[in-house]
KEVO-189286 format. One record per residue (C-alpha): z, y, x; residue number from 1. Coordinates in pm, 1 decimal. Layout:
# KEVO-189286
atom up->Z, north->Y, east->X, nr->NUM .
...
//
This chain:
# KEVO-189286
atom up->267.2, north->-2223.1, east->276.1, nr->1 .
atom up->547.6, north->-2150.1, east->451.2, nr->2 .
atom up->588.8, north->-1801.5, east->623.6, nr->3 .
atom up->809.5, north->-1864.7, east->896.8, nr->4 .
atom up->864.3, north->-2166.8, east->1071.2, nr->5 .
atom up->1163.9, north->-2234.4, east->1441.3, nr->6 .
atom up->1492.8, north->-2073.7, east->1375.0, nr->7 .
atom up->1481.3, north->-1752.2, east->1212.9, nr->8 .
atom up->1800.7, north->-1541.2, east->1281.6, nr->9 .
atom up->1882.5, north->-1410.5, east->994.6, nr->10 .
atom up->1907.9, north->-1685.8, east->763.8, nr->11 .
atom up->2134.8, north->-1835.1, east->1036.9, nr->12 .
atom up->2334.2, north->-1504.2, east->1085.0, nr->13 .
atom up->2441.2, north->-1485.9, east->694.3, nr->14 .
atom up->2387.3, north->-1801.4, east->547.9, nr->15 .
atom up->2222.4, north->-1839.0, east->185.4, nr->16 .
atom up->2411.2, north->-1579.8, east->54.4, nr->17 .
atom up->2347.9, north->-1655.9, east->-302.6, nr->18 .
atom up->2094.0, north->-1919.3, east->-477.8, nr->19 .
atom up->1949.7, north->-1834.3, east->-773.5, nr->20 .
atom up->1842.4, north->-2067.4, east->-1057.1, nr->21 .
atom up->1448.1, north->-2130.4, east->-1138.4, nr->22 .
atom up->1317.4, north->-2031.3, east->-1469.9, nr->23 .
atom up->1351.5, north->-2305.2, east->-1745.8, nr->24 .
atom up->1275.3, north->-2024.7, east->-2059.8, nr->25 .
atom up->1019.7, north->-1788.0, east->-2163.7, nr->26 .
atom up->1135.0, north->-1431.2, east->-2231.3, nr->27 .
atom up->1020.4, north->-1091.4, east->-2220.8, nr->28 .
atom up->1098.4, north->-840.6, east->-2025.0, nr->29 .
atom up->946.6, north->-444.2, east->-1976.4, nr->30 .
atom up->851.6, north->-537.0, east->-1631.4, nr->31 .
atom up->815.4, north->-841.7, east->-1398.6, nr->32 .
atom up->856.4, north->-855.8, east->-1044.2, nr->33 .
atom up->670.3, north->-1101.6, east->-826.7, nr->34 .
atom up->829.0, north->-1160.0, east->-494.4, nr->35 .
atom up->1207.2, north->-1193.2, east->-438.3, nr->36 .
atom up->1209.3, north->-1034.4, east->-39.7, nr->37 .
atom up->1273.8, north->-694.5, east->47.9, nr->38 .
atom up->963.3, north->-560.0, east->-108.0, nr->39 .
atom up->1063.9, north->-699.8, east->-445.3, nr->40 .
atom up->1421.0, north->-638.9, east->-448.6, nr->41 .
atom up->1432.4, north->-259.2, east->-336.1, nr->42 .
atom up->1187.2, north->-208.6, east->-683.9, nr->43 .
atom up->1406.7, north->-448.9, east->-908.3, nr->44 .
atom up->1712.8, north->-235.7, east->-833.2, nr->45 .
atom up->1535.9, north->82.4, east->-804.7, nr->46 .
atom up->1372.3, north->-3.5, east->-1167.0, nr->47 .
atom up->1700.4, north->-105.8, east->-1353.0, nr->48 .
atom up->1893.9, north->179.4, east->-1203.2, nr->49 .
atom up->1614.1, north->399.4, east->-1431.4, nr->50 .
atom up->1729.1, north->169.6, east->-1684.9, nr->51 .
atom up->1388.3, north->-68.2, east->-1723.7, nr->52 .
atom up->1447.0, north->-410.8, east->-1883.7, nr->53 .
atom up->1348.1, north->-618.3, east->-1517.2, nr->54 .
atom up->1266.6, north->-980.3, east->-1427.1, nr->55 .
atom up->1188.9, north->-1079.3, east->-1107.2, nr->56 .
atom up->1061.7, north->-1414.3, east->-1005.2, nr->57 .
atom up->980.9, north->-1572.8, east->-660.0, nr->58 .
atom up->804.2, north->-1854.3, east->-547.7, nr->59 .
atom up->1079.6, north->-1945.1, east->-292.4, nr->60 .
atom up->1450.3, north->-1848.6, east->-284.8, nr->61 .
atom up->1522.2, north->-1475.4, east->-226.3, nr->62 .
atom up->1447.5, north->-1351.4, east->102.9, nr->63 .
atom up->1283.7, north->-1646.8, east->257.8, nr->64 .
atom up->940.1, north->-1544.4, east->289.4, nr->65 .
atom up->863.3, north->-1264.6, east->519.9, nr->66 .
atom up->1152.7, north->-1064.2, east->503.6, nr->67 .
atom up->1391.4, north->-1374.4, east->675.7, nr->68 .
atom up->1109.0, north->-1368.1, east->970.8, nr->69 .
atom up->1137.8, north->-1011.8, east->1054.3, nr->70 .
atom up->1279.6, north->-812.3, east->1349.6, nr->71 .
atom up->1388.0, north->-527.1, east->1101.8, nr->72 .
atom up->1342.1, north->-219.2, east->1308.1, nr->73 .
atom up->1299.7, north->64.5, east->1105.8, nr->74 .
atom up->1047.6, north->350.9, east->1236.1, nr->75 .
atom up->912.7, north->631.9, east->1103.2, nr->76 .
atom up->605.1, north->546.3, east->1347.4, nr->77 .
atom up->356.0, north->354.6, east->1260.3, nr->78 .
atom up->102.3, north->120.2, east->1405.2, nr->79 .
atom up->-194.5, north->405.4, east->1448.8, nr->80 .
atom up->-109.8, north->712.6, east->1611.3, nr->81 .
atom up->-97.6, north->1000.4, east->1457.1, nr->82 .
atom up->-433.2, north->1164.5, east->1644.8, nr->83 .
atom up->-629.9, north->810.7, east->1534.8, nr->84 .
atom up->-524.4, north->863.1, east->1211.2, nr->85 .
atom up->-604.2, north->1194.9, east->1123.9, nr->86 .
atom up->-945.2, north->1120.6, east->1228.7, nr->87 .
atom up->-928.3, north->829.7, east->996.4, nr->88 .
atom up->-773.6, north->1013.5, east->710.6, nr->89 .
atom up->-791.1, north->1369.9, east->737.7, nr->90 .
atom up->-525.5, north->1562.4, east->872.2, nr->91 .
atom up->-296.1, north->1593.5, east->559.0, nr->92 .
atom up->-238.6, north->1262.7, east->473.6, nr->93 .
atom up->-192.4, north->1190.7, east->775.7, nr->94 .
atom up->114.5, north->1387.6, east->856.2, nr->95 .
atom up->190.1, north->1306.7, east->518.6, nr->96 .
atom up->238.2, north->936.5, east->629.2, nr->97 .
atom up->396.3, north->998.2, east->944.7, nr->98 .
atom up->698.4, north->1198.6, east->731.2, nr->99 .
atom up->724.4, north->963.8, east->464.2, nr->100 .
atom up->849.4, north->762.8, east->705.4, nr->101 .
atom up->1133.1, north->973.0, east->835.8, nr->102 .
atom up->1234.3, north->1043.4, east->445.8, nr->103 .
atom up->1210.4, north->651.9, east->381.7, nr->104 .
atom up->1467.8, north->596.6, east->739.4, nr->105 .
atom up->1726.5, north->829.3, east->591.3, nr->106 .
atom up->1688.4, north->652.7, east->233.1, nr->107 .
atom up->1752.2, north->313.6, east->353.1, nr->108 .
atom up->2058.2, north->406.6, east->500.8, nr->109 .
atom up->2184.5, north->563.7, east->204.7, nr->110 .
atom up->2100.0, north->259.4, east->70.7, nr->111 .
atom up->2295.4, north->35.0, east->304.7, nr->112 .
atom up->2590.4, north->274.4, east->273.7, nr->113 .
atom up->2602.7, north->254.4, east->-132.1, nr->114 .
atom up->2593.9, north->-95.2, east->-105.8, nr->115 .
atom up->2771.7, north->-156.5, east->225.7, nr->116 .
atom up->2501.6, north->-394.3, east->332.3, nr->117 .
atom up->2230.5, north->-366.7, east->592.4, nr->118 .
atom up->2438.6, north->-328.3, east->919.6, nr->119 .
atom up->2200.9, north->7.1, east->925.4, nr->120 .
atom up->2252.6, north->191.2, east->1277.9, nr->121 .
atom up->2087.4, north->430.2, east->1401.2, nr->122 .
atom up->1893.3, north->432.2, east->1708.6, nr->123 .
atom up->1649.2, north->618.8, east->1952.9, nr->124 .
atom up->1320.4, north->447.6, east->1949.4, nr->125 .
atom up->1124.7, north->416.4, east->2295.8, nr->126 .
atom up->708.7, north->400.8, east->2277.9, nr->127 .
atom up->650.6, north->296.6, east->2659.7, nr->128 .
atom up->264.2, north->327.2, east->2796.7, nr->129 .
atom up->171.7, north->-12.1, east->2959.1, nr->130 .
atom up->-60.6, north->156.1, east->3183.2, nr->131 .
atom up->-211.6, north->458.9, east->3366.2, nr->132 .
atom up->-459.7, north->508.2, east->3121.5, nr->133 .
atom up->-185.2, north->410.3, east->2846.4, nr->134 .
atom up->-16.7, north->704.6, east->2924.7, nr->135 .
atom up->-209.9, north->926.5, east->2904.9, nr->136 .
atom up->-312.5, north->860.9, east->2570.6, nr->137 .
atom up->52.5, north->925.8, east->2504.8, nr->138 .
atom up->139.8, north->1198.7, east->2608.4, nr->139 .
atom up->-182.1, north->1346.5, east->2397.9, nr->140 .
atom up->-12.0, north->1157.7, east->2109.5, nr->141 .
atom up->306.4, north->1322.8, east->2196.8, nr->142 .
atom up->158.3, north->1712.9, east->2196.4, nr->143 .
atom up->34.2, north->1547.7, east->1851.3, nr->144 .
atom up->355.2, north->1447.1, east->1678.6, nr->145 .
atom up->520.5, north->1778.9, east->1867.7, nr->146 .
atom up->243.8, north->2027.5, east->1665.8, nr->147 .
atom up->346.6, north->1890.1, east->1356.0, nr->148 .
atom up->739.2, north->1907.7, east->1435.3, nr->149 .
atom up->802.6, north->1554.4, east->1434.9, nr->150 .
atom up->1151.4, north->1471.4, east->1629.7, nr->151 .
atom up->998.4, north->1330.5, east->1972.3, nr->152 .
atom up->1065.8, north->1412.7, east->2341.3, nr->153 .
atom up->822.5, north->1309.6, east->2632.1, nr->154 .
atom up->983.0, north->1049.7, east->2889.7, nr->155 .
atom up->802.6, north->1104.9, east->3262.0, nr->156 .
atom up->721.4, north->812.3, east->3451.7, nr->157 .
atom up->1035.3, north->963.7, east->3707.1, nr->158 .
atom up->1260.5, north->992.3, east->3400.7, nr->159 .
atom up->1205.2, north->621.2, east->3307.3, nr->160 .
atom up->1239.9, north->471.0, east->3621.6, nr->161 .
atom up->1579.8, north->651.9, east->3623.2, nr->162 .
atom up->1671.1, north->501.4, east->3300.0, nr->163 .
atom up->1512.7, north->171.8, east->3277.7, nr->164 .
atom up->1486.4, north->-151.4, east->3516.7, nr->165 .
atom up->1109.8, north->-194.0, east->3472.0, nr->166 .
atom up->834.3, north->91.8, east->3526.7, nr->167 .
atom up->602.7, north->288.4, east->3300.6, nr->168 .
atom up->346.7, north->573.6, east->3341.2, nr->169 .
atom up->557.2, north->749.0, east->3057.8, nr->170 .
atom up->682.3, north->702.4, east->2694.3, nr->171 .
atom up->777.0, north->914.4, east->2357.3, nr->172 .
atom up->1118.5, north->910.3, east->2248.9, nr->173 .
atom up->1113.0, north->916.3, east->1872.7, nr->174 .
atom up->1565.4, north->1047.2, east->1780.1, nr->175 .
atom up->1488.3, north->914.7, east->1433.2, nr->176 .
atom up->1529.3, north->534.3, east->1414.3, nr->177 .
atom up->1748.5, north->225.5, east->1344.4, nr->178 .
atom up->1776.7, north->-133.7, east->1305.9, nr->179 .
atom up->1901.6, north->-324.3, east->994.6, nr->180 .
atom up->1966.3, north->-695.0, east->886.1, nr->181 .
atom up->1716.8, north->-694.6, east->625.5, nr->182 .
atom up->1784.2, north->-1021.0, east->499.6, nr->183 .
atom up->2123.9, north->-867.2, east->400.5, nr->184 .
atom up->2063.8, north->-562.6, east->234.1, nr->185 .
atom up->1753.8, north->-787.9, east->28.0, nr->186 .
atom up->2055.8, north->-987.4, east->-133.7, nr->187 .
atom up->2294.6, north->-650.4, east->-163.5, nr->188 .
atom up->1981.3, north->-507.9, east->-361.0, nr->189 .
atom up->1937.8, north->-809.6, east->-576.4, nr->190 .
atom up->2337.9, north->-870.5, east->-659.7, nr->191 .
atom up->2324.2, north->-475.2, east->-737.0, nr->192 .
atom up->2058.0, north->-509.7, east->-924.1, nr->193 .
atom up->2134.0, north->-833.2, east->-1133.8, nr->194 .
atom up->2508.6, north->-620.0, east->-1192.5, nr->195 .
atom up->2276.7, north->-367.3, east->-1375.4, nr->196 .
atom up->2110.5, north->-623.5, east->-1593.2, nr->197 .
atom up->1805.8, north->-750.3, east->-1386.4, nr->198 .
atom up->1765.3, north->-1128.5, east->-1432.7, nr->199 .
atom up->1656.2, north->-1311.7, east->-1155.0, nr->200 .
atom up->1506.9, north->-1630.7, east->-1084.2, nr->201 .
atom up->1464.6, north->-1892.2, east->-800.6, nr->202 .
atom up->1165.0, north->-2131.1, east->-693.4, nr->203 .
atom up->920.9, north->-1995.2, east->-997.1, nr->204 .
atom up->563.7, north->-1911.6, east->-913.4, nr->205 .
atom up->348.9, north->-1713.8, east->-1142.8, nr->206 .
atom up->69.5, north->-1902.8, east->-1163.1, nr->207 .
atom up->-169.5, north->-1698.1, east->-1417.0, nr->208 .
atom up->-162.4, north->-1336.1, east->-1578.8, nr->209 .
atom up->-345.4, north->-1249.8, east->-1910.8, nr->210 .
atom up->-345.4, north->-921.4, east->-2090.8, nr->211 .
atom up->-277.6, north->-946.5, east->-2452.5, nr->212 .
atom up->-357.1, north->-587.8, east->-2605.6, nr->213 .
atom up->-63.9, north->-390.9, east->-2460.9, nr->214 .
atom up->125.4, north->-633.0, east->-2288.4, nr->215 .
atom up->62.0, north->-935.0, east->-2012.4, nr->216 .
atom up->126.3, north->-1286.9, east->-2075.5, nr->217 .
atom up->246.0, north->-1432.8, east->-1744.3, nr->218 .
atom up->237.3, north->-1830.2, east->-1705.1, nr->219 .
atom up->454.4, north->-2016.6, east->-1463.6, nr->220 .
atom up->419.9, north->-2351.8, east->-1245.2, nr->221 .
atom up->729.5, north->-2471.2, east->-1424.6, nr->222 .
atom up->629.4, north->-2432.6, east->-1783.0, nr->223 .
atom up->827.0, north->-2109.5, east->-1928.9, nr->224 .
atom up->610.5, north->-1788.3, east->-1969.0, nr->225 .
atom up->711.0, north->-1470.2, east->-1999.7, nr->226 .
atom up->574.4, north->-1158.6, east->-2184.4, nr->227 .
atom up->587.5, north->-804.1, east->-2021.0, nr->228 .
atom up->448.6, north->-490.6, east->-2032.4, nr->229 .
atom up->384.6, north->-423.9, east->-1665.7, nr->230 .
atom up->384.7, north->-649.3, east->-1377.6, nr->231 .
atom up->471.2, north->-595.4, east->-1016.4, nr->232 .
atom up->325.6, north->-763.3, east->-750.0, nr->233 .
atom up->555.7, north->-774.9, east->-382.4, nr->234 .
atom up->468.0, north->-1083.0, east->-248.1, nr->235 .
atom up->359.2, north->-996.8, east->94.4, nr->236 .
atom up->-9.6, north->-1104.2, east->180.7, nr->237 .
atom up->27.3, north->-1368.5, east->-75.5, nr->238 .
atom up->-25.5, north->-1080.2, east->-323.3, nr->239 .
atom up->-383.4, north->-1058.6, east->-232.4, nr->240 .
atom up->-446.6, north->-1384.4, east->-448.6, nr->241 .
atom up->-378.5, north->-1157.6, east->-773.4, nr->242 .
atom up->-536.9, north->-866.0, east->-691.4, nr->243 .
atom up->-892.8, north->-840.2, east->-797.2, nr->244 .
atom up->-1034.8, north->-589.5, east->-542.6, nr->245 .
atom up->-1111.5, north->-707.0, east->-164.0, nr->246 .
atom up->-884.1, north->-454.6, east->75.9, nr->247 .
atom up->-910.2, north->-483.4, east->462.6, nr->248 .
atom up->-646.3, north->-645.6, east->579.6, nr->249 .
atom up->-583.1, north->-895.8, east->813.9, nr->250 .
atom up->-345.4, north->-1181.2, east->906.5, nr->251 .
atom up->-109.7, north->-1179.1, east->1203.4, nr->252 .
atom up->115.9, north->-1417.5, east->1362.3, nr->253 .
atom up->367.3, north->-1282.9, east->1547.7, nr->254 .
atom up->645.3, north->-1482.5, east->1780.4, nr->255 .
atom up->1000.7, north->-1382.4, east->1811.3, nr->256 .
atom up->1392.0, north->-1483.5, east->1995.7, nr->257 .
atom up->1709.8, north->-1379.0, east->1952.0, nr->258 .
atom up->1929.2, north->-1434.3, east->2256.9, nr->259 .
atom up->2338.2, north->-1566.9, east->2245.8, nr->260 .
atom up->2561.0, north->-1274.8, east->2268.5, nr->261 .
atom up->2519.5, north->-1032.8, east->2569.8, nr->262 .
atom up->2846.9, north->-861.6, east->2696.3, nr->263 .
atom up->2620.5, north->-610.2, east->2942.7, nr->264 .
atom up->2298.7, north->-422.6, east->2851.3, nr->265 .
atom up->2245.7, north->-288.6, east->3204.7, nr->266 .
atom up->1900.1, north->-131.7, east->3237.1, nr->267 .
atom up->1910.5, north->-107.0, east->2840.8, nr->268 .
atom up->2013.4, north->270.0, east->2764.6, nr->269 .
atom up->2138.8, north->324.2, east->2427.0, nr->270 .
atom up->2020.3, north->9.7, east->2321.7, nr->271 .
atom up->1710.2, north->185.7, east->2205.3, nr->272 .
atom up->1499.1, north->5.8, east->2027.3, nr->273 .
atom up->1158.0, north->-63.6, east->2220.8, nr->274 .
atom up->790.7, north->-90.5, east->2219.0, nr->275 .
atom up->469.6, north->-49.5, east->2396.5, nr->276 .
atom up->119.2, north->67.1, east->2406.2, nr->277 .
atom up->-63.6, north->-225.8, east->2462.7, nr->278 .
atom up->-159.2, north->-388.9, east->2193.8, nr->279 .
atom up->-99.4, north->-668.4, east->2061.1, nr->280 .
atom up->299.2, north->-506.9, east->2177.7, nr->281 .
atom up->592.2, north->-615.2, east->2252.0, nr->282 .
atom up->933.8, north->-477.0, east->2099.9, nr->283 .
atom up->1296.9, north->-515.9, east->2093.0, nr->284 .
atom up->1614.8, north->-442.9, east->1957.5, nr->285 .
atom up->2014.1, north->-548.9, east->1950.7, nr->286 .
atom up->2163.9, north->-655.4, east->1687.3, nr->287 .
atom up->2567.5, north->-603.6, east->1514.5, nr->288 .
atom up->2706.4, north->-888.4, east->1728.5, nr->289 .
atom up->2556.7, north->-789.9, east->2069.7, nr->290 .
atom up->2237.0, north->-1014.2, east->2076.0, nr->291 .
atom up->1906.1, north->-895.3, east->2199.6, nr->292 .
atom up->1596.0, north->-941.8, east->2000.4, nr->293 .
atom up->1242.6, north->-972.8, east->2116.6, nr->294 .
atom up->943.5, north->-1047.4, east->1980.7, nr->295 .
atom up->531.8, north->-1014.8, east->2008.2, nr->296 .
atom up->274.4, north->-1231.7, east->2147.8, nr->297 .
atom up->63.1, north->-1134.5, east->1835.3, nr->298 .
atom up->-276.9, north->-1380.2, east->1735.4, nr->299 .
atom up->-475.3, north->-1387.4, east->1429.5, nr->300 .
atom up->-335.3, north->-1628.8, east->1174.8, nr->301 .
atom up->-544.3, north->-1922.7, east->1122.7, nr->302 .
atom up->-311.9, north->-2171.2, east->998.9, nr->303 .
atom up->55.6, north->-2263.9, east->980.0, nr->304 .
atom up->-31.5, north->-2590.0, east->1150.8, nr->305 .
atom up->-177.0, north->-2392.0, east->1481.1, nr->306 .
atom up->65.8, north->-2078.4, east->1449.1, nr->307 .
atom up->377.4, north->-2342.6, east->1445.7, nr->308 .
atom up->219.8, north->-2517.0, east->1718.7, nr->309 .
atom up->166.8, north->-2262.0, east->1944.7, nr->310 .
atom up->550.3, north->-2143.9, east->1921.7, nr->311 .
atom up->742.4, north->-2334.1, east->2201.8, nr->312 .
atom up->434.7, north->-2153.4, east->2467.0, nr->313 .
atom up->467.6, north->-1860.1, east->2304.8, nr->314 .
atom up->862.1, north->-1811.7, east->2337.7, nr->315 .
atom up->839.6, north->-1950.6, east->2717.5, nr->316 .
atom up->593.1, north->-1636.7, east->2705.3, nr->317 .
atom up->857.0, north->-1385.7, east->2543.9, nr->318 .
atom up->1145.0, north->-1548.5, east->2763.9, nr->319 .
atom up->922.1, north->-1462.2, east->3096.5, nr->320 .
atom up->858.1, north->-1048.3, east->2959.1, nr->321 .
atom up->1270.2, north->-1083.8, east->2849.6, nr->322 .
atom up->1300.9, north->-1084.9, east->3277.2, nr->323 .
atom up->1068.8, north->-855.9, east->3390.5, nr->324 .
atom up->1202.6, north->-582.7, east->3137.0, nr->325 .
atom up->1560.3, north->-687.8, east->3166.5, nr->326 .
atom up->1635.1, north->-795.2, east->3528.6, nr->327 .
atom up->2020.0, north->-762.0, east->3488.6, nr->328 .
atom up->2017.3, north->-900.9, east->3164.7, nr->329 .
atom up->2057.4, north->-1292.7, east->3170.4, nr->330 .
atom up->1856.0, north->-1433.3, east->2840.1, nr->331 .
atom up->2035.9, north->-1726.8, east->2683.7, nr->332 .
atom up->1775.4, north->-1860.1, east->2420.1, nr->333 .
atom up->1961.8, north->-1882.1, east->2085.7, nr->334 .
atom up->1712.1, north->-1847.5, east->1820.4, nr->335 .
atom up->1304.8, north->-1891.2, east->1863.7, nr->336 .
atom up->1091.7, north->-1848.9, east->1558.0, nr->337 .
atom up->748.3, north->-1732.8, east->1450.9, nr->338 .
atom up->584.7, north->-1574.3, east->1091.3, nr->339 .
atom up->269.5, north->-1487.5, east->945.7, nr->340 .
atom up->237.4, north->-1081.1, east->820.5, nr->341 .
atom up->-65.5, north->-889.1, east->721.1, nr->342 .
atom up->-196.7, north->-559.7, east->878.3, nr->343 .
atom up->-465.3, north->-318.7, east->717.6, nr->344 .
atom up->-725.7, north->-136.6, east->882.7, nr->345 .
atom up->-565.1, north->234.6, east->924.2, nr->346 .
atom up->-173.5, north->87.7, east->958.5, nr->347 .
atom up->-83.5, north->215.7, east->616.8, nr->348 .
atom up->18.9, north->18.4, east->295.5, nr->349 .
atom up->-149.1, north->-48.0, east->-14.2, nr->350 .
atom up->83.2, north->87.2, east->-302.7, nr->351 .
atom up->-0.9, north->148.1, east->-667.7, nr->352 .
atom up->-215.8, north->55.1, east->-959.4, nr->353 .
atom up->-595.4, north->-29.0, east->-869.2, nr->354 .
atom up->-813.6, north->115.6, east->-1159.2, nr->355 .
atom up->-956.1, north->-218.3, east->-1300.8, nr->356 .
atom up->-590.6, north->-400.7, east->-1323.9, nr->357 .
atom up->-368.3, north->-5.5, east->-1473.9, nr->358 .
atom up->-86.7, north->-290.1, east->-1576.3, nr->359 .
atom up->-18.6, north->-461.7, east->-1263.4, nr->360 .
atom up->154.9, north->-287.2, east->-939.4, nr->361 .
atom up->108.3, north->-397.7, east->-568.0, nr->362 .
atom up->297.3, north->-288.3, east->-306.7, nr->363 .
atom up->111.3, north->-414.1, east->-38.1, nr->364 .
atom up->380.2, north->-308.6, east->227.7, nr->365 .
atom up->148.4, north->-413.4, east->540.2, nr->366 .
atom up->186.5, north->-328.1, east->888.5, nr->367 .
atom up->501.2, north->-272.3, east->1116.5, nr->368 .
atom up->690.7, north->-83.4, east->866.4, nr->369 .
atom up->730.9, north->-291.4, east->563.6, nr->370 .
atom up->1089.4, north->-194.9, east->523.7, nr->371 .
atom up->1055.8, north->193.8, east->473.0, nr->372 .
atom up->725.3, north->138.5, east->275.5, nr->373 .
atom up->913.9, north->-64.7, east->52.3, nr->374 .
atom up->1189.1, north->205.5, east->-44.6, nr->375 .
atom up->867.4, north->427.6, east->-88.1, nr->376 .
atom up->655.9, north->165.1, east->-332.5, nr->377 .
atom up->1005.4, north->172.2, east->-533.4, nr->378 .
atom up->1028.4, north->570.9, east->-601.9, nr->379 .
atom up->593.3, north->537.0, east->-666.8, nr->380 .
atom up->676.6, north->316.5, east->-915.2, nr->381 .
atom up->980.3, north->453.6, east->-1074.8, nr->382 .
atom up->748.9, north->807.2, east->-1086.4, nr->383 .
atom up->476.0, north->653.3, east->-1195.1, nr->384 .
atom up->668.2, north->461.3, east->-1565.8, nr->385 .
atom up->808.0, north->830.0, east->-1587.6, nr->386 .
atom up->471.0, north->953.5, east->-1618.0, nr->387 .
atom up->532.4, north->1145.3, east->-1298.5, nr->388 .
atom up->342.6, north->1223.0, east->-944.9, nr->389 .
atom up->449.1, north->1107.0, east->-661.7, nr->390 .
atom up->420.9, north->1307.5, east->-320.4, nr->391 .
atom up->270.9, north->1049.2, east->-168.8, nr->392 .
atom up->51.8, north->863.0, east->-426.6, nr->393 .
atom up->-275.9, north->947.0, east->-242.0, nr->394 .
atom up->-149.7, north->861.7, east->65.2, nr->395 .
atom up->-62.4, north->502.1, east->-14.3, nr->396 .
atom up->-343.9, north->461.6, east->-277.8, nr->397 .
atom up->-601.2, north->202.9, east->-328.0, nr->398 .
atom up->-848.9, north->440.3, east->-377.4, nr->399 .
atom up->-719.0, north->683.1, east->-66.9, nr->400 .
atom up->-1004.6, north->862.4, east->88.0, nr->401 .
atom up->-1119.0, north->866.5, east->434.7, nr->402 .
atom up->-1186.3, north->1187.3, east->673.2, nr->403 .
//
């Protein structure tokens, strides 16, 4: 299936970049990698940089499932507020989850600087309320985030209306944040990571897994097999087809546009990057060479057929919000597109061996933050083949308890 369908940006930002081969051997290897997108690549390199023996295979070319389709900006926030989620969680993990997130922010720019890749800048990051009642659930969630010393400042309605060309009851502004080209620093963390000895491979789908005493046998749609002792699995919500457990999750499609250039972002301070309370939201964010980005309009995923179909009403949708948010700012449509992604129940990932499959790893990176959750799966994993705990291996577990 594909996973994005229009004109994704960043495929026509960078071009291909590189284009890997398909398998046509078998080998072994200490561990394989399933999915080629950002998921997949920050473990390959983070793996072979601990000096593991890595293949990594993906069913398309590298970086043109999910990761080409999305909007890239990186928040320490995440989907459920912090109040909802110690509720759902308990209060430790919770706060647990909201500062892995500001760890994983500063990581991926380190990452981006080592391999000068990723465009990363940083940015303040604007959570508006849509309504009255909006609001004030806010700025509860904002004496929340402030108890537990997270880096936010409360925006009053009067303060906004200052700042901004459209109105709002009130908002949090979160000082850590930043926007990336994903796309980008995915093929900067592959080329690093094939440098170090990682072999990678093109248009190869794993198409069965059997365990063979201490080691998997992994077959392929194109013939070749290959023999490793653990497996990885980072295919976005196609990695639910391996995984022998049910976990609740649930498929989105979401709708996006990049405008042409913009040479004034009146009524756009800072070029924050932006989102709302309601829900499904809308966000948006600039990118390196002055274009804005929006995107939302959020519906359950039924198929590709009826999410493609569904994009030219959608973007006249986005287009329409693009005006009432940015009255100063002309919109000249340059890129529409639309993608399928997965969300769980409590907004956090799925990341580490299930019990009944202790080979295979799944870094189920769901939710708005699949970027920093990625950089996180790859330090679980790299722990966990030292033997080691992770911080945050109960947070992010299959097994995670609930409050």
């Amino acid at each position: 299936m594909d996973l994005t369908s229009g004109y994704p940006f960043w495929p026509a930002k960078n071009g291909f970049l590189k284009t890997y081969e398909p398998l046509d051997r078998s080998l072994a290897c200490e561990v394989l990698v399933l999915g080629g997108g950002i998921t997949g690549a920050c473990i390959a390199r983070s793996l072979v940089e601990d000096g593991r023996d890595v293949v990594v295979l993906d069913r398309r070319n590298f970086g043109w499932g999910s990761t080409c389709g999305s909007t890239a900006l990186l928040m320490y926030e995440i989907d459920t507020h912090l109040r909802d989620l110690i509720r759902e969680t308990g209060q430790g993990p919770a706060v647990a989850a909201y500062g892995s997130g500001l760890e994983a922010i500063e990581k991926v720019e380190g990452l981006c600087r080592t391999l000068g890749a990723g465009e990363f800048r940083r940015r303040d990051s604007v959570y508006f309320a849509s309504t009255v009642a909006d609001g004030e659930i806010l700025q509860d969630e904002f004496e929340t985030r402030r108890e537990f010393g997270l880096p936010v400042e409360w925006i009053s309605s009067e303060d906004f209306s200052r700042q901004f060309d459209f109105p709002a009851p009130g908002a949090i502004r979160s000082r850590v944040a930043a926007e990336i080209d994903a796309f980008q620093l995915t093929h900067a963390l592959l080329a690093d990571g094939e440098r170090r000895g990682a072999r990678l491979f093109a248009r190869t789908e794993a198409t069965e897994c059997h365990e063979r005493e201490d080691r998997l046998l992994v077959k392929t749609d194109r013939g070749p097999e290959i023999c490793c002792g653990h497996v990885v699995v980072a295919c976005g919500f196609e990695s639910l087809k391996y995984l022998r457990r049910s976990v609740p999750v649930r498929l989105t499609s979401s709708f996006a546009l990049a405008s042409e250039p913009i040479r004034d972002f009146a009524g756009w301070p800072d070029r924050c990057l932006l989102w709302e309370s309601a829900r499904p939201y809308c966000y948006a964010r600039t990118t390196s060479d002055g274009r804005g980005l929006l995107g939302g309009e959020d519906v359950p995923f039924q198929n590709a057929l009826a999410r493609d179909a569904l994009l030219p009403a959608k973007v006249e949708r986005l287009e329409r919000r693009w005006r009432a948010l940015f009255p100063r700012i002309p919109l000249e449509l340059a890129f529409p597109w639309t993608g399928t992604f997965a969300e769980t129940g409590d907004g956090l990932p799925y990341i580490g061996f299930p019990s009944e499959q202790p080979r295979a790893f799944f870094a189920l990176c769901y939710g708005g933050n699949g970027i920093t959750y990625s950089v996180l799966a790859a330090e679980m994993l790299r722990a966990a083949l030292r033997s080691e705990r992770h911080p945050y291996a109960d947070v992010y577990s299959f097994d995670r308890k609930k409050a």
